[in-house]
C-alpha positions as CSV (number, residue, x, y, z in Angstrom):
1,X,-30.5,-6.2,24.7
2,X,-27.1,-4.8,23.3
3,X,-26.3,-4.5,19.7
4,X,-23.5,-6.2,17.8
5,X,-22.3,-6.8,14.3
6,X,-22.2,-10.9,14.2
7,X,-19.6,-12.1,12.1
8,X,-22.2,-13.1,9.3
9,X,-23.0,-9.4,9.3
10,X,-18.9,-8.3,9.3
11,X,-18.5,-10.3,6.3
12,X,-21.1,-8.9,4.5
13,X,-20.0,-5.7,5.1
14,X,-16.5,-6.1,4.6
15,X,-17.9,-7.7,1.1
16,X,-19.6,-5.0,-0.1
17,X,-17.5,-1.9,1.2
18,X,-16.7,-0.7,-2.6
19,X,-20.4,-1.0,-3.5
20,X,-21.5,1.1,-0.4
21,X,-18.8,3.4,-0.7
22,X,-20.2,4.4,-4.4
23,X,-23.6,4.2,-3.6
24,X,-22.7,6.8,-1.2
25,X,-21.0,9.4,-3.6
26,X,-23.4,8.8,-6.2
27,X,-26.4,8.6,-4.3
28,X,-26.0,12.0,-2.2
29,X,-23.6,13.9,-3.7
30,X,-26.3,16.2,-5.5
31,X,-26.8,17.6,-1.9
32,X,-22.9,17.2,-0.8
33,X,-24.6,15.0,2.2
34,X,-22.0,12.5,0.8
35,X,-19.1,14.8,1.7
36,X,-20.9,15.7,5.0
37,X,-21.5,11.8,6.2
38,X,-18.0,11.1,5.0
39,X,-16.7,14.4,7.3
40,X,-18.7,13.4,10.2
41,X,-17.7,9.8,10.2
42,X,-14.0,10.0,10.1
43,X,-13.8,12.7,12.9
44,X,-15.8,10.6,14.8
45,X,-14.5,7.2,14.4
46,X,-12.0,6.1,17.0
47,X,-8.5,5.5,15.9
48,X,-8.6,7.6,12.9
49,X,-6.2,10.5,13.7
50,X,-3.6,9.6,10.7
51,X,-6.4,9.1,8.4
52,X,-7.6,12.6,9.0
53,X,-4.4,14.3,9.3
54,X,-3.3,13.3,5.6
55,X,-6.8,14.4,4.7
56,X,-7.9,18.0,2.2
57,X,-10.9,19.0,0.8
58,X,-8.9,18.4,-2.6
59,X,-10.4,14.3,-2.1
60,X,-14.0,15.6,-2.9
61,X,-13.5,16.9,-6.8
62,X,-12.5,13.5,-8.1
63,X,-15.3,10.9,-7.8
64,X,-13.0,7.9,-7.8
65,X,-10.6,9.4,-5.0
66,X,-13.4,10.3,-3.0
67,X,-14.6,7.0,-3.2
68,X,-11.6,5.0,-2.5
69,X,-11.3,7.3,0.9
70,X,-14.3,6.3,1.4
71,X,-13.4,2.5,1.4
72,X,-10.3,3.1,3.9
73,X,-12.9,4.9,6.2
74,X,-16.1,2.5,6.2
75,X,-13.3,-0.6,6.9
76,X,-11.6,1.3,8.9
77,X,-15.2,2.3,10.8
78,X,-16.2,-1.4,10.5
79,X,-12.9,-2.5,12.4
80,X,-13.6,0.0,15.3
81,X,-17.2,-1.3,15.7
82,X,-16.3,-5.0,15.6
83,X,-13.9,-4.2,18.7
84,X,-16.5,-2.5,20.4
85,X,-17.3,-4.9,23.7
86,X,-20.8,-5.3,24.7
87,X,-22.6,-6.0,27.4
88,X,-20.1,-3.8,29.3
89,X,-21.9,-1.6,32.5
90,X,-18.9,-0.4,34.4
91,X,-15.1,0.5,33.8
92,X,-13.8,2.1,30.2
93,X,-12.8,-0.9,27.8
94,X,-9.3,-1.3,26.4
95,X,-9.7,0.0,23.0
96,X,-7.1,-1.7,20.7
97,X,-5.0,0.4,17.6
98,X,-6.6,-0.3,14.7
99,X,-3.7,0.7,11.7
100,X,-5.5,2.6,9.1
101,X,-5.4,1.3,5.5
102,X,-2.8,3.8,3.3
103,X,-3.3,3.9,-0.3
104,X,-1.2,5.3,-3.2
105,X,-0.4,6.7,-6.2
106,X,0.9,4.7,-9.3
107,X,3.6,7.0,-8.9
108,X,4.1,6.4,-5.4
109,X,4.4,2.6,-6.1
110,X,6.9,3.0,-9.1
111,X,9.6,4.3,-6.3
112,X,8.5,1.7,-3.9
113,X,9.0,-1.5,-6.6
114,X,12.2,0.3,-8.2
115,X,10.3,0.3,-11.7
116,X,9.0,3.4,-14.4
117,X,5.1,4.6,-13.9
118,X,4.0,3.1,-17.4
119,X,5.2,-0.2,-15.6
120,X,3.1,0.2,-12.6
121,X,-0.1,1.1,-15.4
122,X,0.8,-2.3,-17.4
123,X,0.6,-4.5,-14.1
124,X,-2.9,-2.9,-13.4
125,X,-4.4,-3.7,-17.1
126,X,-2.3,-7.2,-16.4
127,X,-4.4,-7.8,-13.1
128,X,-1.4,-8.0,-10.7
129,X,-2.8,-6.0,-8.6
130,X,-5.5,-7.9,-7.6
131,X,-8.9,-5.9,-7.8
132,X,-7.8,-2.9,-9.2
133,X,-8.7,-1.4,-12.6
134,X,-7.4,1.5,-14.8
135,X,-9.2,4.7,-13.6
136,X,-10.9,6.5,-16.6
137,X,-9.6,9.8,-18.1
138,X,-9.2,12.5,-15.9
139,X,-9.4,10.1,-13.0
140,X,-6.5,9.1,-10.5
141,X,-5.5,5.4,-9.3
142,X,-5.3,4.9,-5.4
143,X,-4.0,1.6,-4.4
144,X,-4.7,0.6,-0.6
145,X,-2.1,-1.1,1.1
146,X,-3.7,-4.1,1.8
147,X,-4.0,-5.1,-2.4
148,X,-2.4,-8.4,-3.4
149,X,0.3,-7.8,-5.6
150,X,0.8,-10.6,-8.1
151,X,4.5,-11.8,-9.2
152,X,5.3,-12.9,-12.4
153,X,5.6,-16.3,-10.7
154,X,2.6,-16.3,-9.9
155,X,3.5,-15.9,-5.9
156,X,1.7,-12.9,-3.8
157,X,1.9,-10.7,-1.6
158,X,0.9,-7.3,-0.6
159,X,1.3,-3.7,-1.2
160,X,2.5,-3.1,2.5
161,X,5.0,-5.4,2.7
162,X,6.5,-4.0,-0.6
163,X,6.6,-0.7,1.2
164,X,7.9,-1.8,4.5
165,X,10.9,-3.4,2.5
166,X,11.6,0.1,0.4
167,X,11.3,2.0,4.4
168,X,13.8,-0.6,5.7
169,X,15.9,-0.1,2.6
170,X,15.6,3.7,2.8
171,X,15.9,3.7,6.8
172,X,20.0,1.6,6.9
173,X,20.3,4.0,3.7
174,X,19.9,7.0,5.8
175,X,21.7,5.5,9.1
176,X,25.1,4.7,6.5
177,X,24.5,8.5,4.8
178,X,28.8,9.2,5.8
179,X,29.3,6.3,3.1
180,X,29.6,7.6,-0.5
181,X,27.0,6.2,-2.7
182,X,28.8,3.7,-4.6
183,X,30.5,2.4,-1.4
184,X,26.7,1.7,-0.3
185,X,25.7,0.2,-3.4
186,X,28.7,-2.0,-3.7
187,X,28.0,-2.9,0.2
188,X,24.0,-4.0,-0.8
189,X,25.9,-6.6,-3.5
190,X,27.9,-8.1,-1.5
191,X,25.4,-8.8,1.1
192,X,23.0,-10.1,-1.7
193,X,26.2,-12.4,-3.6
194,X,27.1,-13.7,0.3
195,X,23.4,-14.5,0.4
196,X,23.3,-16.4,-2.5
197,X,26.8,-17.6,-3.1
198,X,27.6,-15.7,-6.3
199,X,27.3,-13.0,-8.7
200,X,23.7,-12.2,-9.9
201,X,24.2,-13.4,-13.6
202,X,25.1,-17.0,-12.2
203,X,22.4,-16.9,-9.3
204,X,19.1,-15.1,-9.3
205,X,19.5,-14.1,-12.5
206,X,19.5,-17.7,-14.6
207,X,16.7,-18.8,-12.3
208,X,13.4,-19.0,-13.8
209,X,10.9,-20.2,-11.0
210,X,11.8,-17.7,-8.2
211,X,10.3,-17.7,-4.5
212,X,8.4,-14.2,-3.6
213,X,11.4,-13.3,-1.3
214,X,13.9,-14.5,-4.6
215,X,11.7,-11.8,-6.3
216,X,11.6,-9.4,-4.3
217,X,15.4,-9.6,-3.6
218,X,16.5,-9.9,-7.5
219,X,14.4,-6.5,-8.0
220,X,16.3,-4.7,-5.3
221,X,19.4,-6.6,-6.1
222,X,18.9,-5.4,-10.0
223,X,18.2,-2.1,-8.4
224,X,21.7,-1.7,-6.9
225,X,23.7,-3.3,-9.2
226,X,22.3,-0.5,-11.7
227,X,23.1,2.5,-8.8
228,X,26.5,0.8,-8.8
229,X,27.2,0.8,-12.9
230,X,25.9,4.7,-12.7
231,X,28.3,5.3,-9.8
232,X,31.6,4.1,-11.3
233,X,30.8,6.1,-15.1
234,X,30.3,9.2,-12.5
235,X,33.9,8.6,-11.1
236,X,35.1,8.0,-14.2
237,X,34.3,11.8,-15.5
């Protein structure tokens, strides 16, 4: 009879990966067969290349670091092993990409929403970022990817698709890199006042109940309106 993981069991684990994943530092780290099991499974795991690659032996002297890596690996182990097919006696299976789950830094995320580090610690004590909690003193925050990220509003969304706007952003920044930085700027507004029919102060800016993509737009729209004030006092020198 082959073995599976039935979806009653996925859930479970998928429930419960923070508690395993402390149970396993704290549990065996007297004998460092925490840091062995955790070496062992993430070479071995299929689809875990990028994982590994950004990967030191730095991860192991903070508790809460080690344990959030640990998290990324066990769902990241628990997605390979749901793909697995069964029942399967000749032939190699396709083996779909499974994307690895990225976490950051509080700083990390202060460049990706446009906003100061003390910011980022606020939202965390506020509960926008939905299951995460202030690491203790001499501890480090890592924030996975996949985190819901409240708004003020009250709309959600999540960490990734923050980032993937700040890539895209950075990526036509890059491609226009011949065009002065104010020209840029001033480019971004216009494309944001077309959008919306008017100046920020009269648009986005006087509405109170905004839609997440009104959020996320006034924040990058503030954002280059700001670059754009800094840009004409430096011409002005």
């Amino acid at each position: 009879m082959d073995m599976g993981i039935t979806r009653v069991e996925k859930n479970i684990f998928s429930q419960n990966t923070d508690e395993i994943a402390s149970e396993l530092v704290q549990s065996l780290s007297n004998s460092d067969n925490s840091i062995l099991l955790f070496k062992v499974l993430a070479l071995a795991v299929r689809n875990n290349a990028e994982f590994v690659r950004n990967l030191d032996e730095s991860i192991f002297e903070d508790a809460d670091i080690f344990r959030e890596k640990y998290v990324t690996l066990l769902k990241h182990a628990l997605s390979q092993a749901v793909d697995v097919p069964t029942g399967i006696h000749s032939g190699v299976p396709s083996i779909p990409s499974i994307e690895v789950v990225h976490s950051y830094t509080p700083k990390e995320l202060s460049i990706f929403f446009g906003v100061s580090i003390t910011t980022i610690f606020n939202w965390i004590d506020q509960g926008r970022f939905m299951g995460i909690q202030r690491a203790g003193s001499n501890k480090h925050n890592l924030i996975p990817d996949d985190t819901t990220y409240v708004y003020g509003s009250g709309k959600r969304t999540t960490i990734k698709e923050i980032v993937t706007m700040w890539k895209k952003e950075e990526a036509e920044r890059q491609s226009t890199i011949e065009v002065s930085d104010l020209d840029y700027h001033t480019g971004q507004i216009a494309l944001y006042e077309d959008k919306y029919k008017g100046e920020f102060e009269r648009t986005l800016g006087t509405k109170l109940n905004l839609t997440p993509e009104e959020e996320t737009d006034a924040q990058v729209w503030k954002h280059h309106l700001g670059r754009q004030r800094l840009g004409f006092k430096d011409t002005e020198k």
